[in-house]
C-alpha positions, 0 to 999 in steps of 0.5 A: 465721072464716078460709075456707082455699082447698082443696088437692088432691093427685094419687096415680099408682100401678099398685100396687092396694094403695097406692090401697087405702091412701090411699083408707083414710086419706082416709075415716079423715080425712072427706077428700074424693076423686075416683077416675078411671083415667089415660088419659094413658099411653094418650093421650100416647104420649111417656113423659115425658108431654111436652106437645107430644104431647097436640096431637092435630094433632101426633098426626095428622101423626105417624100420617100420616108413618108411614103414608106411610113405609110406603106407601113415600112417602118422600124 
């Protein structure tokens, strides 16, 4: 007997009526899932969701620019 390798799929949606629906035709089909919020959009701020951003050394020299901008040390 042949052991096929699991498969995901990942679902983004805001729309509470299409996760509704998949999470029904996952039961209806005995499929197994997993529910969780995304906190990409809050993490990430870039809204391409660009990679780069997700480094949180990236973050921190980005927040102390802009801190230093408004503390008017700037060149």
């Amino acid at each position: 007997m042949y052991i096929y390798p699991l498969k995901s799929i990942e679902i983004q949606s805001d729309n509470k009526e299409i996760i509704e629906a998949f999470k029904k035709l996952a039961e209806a089909f005995k499929v197994k899932f997993t529910e969780k919020d995304d906190l990409a959009k809050e993490t990430n701020p870039s809204p391409s969701n660009d990679p780069y951003f997700e480094n949180s050394g990236v973050l921190k020299g980005i927040k102390r620019g802009i801190e230093d901008s408004k503390a008017g040390r700037v060149v």
